[in-house]
C-alpha positions, 0 to 999 in steps of 0.5 A: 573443650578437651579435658586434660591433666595431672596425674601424680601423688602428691601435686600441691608442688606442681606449677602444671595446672596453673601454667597450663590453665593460664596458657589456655586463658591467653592464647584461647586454646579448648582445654582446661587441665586439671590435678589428678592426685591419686593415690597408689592404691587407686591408680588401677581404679582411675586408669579404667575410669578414664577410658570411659571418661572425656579425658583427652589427654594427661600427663604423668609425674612422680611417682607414676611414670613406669607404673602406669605402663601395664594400664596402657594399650600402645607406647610411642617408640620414645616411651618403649625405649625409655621404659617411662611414660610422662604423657597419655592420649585418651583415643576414644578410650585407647589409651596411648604413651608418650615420653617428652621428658627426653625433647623437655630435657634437649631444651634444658641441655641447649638452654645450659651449653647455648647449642643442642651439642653434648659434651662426651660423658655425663653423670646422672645422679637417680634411676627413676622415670626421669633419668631414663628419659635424660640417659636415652636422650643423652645417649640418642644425643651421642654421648658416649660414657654415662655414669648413672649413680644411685642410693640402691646401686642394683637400680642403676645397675638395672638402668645401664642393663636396659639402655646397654642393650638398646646403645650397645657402642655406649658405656654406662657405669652403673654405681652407688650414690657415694662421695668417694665414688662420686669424686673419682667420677668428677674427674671424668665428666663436666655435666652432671645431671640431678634427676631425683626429686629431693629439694622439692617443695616443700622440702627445700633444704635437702639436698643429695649427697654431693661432694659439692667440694670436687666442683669446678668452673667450667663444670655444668649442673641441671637440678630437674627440680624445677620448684623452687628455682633455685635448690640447695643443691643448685645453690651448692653447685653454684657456689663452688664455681659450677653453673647451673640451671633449674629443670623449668626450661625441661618443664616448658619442652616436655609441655609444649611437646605433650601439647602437640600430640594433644592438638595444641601445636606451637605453644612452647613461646607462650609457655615461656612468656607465662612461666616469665610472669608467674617467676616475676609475680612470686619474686 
């Protein structure tokens, strides 16, 4: 029986437990998955723990993508790239990192467009762990202009640095998080992606500072929000002709990915069917 899990503050939002318990109850998979909420200040303390712990694996969310990196001996070169890491290998107390956020995102994007294709320029709203991982799989996917917008316009402008460096033929347009800004971008792009955490439960009335006006038809929304299914910010979209989609399709790539590099390969159908269930179940 592997011991796998959560680690993140505060979880009580995250649908990862009971997706990840329930999966290793019907397909009889050797793991059980619990929650790591710990705290900031107890981060150092648990990351020593569990190299001496039977902790096989887990995964990381908000707020420690990029904090738990100085804890770790090895990074895949996904994670060094994206400067983030979402997913840990416990070998025998050599702890390794790993990125799937980026294939969990590829899910999305084939989910939204119908084919793996991208359009030419997207726009990415936050400049945490998540949208490192959405700019590299955007830019290994060829995109060629990437506006990367943020309430602290030196994030953003930290991100572009870091990826420009990496996809020198890239352009990225780092900025602040401003409506007039954001409208002069809307005239360039058709896909923009929402990366922060905000509209997440419980705060499921807030929304990011979105010209939600400047919206079209044909333009594309993924909110990486994936509780609730349907965000404010989504539902806005939506509303001004936009279509959208919630980041539970990223949720199901990145475990099915995170997964495999734990021994469990080819669950990424049963993932689906239960995340199918448990919507159904709550509706």
């Amino acid at each position: 029986m592997k011991l796998l899990g959560l680690l993140g503050f505060p979880l009580k939002h995250s649908f990862s437990p009971n997706l990840m318990n329930t999966l290793a109850g019907k397909a009889k998979l050797p793991f059980a998955y619990f929650p790591f909420e710990i705290k900031k200040n107890d981060l150092a303390k648990f990351m020593d723990a569990v190299r001496l712990l039977p902790v096989y694996g887990f995964n990381v969310t908000i707020p420690y993508k990029e904090a738990v990196l100085p804890f770790l001996d090895e990074l895949s070169p996904e994670a060094g790239g994206i400067g983030a890491v979402n997913t840990v290998l416990n070998e025998t107390g050599r702890l390794k990192g790993f990125n799937t956020d980026s294939t969990g995102f590829l899910t999305s994007v084939t989910k939204l467009f119908g084919t793996a294709s991208f359009p030419e320029s997207a726009l990415v709203l936050g400049s945490g762990g998540a949208a490192r991982a959405v700019v590299y799989g955007l830019l290994a996917a060829g995109v060629h202009q990437i506006f990367v917008v943020n309430r602290h316009p030196e994030r953003a402008e930290t991100l572009a640095n870091r990826f420009s460096r990496i996809f020198p033929r890239a352009k990225l347009s780092p900025g602040p998080l401003d409506l007039n800004h954001l409208r002069k971008i809307l005239m360039e792009t058709d896909f923009i992606i929402q990366t922060t955490s905000v509209g997440t439960w419980p705060d499921t009335a807030a929304a990011v500072p979105f010209p939600f006006e400047t919206l079209r038809a044909g333009q594309k929304v993924l909110d990486l929000v994936y509780n609730p299914p349907e965000t404010e910010f989504l539902k806005r979209a939506r509303r001004s002709g936009a279509e959208g989609i919630s980041g539970f399709s990223m949720l199901i790539g990145q475990a099915a990915k995170a997964l495999e590099i734990w021994g469990f390969a080819g669950q990424e159908e049963g993932l689906w069917k239960i995340a199918r269930e448990m919507h159904e179940k709550n509706n």
